[in-house]
C-alpha positions as CSV (number, residue, x, y, z in Angstrom):
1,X,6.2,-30.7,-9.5
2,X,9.7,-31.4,-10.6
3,X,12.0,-28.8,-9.4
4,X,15.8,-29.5,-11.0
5,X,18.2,-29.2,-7.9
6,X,15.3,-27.5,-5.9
7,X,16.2,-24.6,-7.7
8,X,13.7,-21.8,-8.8
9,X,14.3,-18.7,-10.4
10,X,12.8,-15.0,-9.0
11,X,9.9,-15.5,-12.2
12,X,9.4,-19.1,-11.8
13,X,8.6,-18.3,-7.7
14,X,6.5,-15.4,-8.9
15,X,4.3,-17.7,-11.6
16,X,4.7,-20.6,-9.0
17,X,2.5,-18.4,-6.6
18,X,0.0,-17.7,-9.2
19,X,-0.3,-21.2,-10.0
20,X,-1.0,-22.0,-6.0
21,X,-3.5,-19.2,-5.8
22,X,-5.5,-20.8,-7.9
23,X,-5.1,-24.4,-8.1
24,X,-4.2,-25.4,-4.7
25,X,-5.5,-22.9,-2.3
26,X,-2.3,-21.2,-2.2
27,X,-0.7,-24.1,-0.2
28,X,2.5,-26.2,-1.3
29,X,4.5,-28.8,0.1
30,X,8.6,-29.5,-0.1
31,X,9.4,-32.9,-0.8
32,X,12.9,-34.2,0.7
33,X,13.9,-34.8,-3.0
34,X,14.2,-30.9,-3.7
35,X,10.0,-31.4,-5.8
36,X,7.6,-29.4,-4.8
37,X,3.6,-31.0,-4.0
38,X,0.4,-29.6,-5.1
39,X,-2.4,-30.7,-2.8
40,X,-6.7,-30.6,-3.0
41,X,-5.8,-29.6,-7.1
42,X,-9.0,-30.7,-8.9
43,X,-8.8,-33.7,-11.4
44,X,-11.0,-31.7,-14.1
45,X,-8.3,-29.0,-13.4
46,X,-5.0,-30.8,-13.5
47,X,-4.8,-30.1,-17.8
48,X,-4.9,-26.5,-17.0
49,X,-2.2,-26.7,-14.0
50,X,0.2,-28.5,-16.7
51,X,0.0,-26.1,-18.9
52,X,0.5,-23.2,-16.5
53,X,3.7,-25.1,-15.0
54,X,4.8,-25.7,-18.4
55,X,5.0,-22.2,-19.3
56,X,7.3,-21.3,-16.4
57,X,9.6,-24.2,-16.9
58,X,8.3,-26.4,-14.4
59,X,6.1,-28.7,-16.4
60,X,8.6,-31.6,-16.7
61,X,7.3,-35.3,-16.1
62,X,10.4,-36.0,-13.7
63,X,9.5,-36.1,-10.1
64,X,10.8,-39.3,-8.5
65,X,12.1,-40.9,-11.1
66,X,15.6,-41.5,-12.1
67,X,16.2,-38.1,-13.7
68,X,14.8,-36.3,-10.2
69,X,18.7,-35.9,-9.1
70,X,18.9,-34.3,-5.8
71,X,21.6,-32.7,-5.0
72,X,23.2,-30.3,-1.9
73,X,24.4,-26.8,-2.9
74,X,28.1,-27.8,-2.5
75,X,30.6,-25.5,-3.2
76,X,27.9,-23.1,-5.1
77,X,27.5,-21.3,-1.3
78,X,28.6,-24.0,1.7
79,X,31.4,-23.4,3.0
80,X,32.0,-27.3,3.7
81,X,31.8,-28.5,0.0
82,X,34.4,-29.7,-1.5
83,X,32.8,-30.3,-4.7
84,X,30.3,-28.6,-7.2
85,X,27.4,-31.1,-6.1
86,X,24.9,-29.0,-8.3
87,X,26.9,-28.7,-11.5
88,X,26.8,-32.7,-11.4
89,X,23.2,-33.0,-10.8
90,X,22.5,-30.9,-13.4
91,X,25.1,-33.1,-16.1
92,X,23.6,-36.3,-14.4
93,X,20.3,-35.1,-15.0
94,X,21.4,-34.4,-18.7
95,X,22.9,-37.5,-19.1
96,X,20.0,-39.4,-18.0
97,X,17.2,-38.2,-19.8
98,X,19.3,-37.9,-22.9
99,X,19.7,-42.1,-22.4
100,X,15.8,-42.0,-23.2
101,X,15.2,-44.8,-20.3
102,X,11.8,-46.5,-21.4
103,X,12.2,-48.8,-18.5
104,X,10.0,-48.7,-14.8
105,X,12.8,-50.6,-12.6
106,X,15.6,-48.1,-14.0
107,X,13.0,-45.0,-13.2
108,X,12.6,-46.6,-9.4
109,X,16.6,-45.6,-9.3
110,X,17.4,-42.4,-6.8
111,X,20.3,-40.4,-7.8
112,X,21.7,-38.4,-4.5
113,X,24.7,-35.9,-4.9
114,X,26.3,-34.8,-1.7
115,X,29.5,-31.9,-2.2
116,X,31.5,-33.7,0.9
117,X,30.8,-36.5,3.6
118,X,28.4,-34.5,5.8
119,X,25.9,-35.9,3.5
120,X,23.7,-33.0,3.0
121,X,21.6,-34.5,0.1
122,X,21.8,-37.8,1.7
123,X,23.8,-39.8,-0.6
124,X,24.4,-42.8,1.7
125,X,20.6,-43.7,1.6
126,X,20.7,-43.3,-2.0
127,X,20.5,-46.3,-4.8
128,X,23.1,-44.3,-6.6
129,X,25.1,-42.2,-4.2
130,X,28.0,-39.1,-4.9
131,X,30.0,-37.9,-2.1
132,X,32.3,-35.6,-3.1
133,X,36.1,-35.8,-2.6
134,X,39.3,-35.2,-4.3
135,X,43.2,-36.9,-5.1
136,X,46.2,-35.9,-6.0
137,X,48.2,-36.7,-9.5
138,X,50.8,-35.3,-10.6
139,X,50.8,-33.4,-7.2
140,X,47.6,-31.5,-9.1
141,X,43.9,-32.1,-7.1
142,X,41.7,-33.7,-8.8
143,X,37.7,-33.2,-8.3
144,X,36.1,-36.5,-7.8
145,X,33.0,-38.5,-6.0
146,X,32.9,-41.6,-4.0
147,X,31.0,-43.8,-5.2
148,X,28.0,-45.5,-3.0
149,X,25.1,-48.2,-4.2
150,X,22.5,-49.7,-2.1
151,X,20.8,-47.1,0.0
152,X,17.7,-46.8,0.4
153,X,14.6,-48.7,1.7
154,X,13.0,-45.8,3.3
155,X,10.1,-47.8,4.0
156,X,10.3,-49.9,7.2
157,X,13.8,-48.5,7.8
158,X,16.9,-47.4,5.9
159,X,19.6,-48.9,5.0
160,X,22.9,-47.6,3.7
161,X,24.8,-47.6,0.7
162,X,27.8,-49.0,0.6
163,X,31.3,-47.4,-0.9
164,X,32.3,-48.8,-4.4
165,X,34.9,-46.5,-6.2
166,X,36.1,-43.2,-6.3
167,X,35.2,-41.4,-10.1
168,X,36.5,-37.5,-11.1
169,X,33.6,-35.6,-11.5
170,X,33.8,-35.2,-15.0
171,X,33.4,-39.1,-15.7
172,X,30.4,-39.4,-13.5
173,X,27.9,-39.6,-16.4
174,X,29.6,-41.9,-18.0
175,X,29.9,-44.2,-14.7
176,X,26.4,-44.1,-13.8
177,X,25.6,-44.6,-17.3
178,X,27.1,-48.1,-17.2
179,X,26.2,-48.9,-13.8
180,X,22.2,-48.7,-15.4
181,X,23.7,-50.4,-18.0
182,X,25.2,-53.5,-16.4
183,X,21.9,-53.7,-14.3
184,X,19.7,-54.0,-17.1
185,X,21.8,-56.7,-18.4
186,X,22.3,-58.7,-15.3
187,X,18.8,-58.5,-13.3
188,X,16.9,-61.0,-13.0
189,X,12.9,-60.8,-14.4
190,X,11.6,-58.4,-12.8
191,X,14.7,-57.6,-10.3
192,X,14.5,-53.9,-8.8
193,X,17.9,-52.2,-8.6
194,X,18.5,-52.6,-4.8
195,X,17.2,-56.3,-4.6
196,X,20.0,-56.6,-8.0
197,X,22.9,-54.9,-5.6
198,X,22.0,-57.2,-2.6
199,X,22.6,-60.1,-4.9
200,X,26.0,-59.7,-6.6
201,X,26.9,-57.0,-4.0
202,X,28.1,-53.9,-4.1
203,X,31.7,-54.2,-4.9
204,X,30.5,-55.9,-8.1
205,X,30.9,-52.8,-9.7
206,X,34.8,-51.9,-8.3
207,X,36.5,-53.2,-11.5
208,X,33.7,-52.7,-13.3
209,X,34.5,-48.7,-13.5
210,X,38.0,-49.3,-13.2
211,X,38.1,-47.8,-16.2
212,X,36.9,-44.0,-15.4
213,X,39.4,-44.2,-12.1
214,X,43.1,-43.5,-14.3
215,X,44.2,-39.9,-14.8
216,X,46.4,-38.7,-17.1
217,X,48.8,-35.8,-16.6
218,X,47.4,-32.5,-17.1
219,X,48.8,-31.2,-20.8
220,X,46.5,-34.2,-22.3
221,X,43.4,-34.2,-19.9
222,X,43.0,-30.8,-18.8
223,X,39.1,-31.0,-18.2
224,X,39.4,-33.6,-15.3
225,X,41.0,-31.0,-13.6
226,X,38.1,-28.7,-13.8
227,X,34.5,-29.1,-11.5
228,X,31.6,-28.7,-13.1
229,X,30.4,-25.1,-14.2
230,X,33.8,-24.0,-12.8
231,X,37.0,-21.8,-14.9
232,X,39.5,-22.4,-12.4
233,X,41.7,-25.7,-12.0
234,X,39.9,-27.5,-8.8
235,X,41.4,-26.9,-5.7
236,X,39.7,-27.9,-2.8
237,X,39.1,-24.9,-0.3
238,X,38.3,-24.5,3.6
């Protein structure tokens, strides 16, 4: 069951319980990507489940693929984020689907949004890391993520990712967008996305989003300045 950001609101819990009292023994599982599993559900019943989880919002065909961000709660309640890891899930999510990716290799990508380096939503094992940070222009902080591709491999060990470029938040959609991008045009038949990063390597993509990295003053790019979901100029807080 694809939970956005592991988030659930008080009606969607209420009708979630429903659902488990009656198609899963009232028994459900959390998944380390913020999902949620059914078990013992009946094949004969699973048209009925959809349509239950549908009508409380959580009937979206997402879970482990791409558009399954995970992300930490960041600066939403911890106390150590530095940036709003959720608010970029959530426009990363957006972005994604709204790419309408009809492609299995891209879907295999994990998306993993941490709000600083403790690494709460485990971005460094991640094919598509975020950890967030922040610069100075203009003597004005600037919201921004690290970049890190590579991780993953959870299977007979981890491995990883490494550090590519450091984006502001609010260019991060278009930065993943072109890192999918340059992978579908530069894979080989059949290539998966880490297998693809272990061959040109990850610094491949440094100049490539050399591009998103420049900051303009503040009277011409106010919204750079800004975190996601957030009113107030960015300003990083301890």
């Amino acid at each position: 069951v694809t939970v956005p950001m592991g988030n659930l609101s008080p009606e969607q819990f209420r009708g979630l319980a429903q659902v488990m009292r009656r198609f899963s023994g009232g028994a459900a599982r959390t998944q380390q990507n913020q999902s949620l599993v059914l078990r013992w559900v009946r094949e004969d019943s699973l048209p009925a489940l959809h349509a239950e989880l549908a009508a409380i919002g959580l009937g979206a065909a997402e879970a482990g693929l791409i558009a399954d961000v995970v992300a930490c709660p960041g600066t939403d309640s911890c106390k150590m984020g530095i940036t709003s890891s959720q608010g970029a899930g959530y426009a990363l999510r957006d972005a994604v689907l709204e790419m309408g990716i009809d492609d299995h290799l891209v879907h295999e990508i994990t998306i993993k949004v941490s709000g600083c380096p403790n690494g709460c939503a485990q971005h460094h094992l991640a094919a598509i890391g975020l950890q967030g940070s922040a610069f100075k222009a203009g003597g004005v902080e600037i919201p921004c993520y690290d970049v890190f591709l590579g991780g993953g491999n959870y299977i007979g060990g981890g491995k990883f990712g490494t550090r590519v470029a450091r984006v502001p938040v609010k260019r991060m959609p278009q930065a993943v967008a072109k890192i999918i991008r340059t992978y579908q045009a530069e894979r080989g038949d059949g290539e998966r996305f880490l297998d693809y990063i272990d061959r040109v390597g990850p610094k491949h993509f440094d100049p490539l989003l050399n591009e998103f990295k420049e900051v303009g003053p503040i009277s011409e790019e106010i919204d750079t300045y800004f975190d996601w979901g957030k009113e107030e100029l960015f300003k990083v807080v301890r």
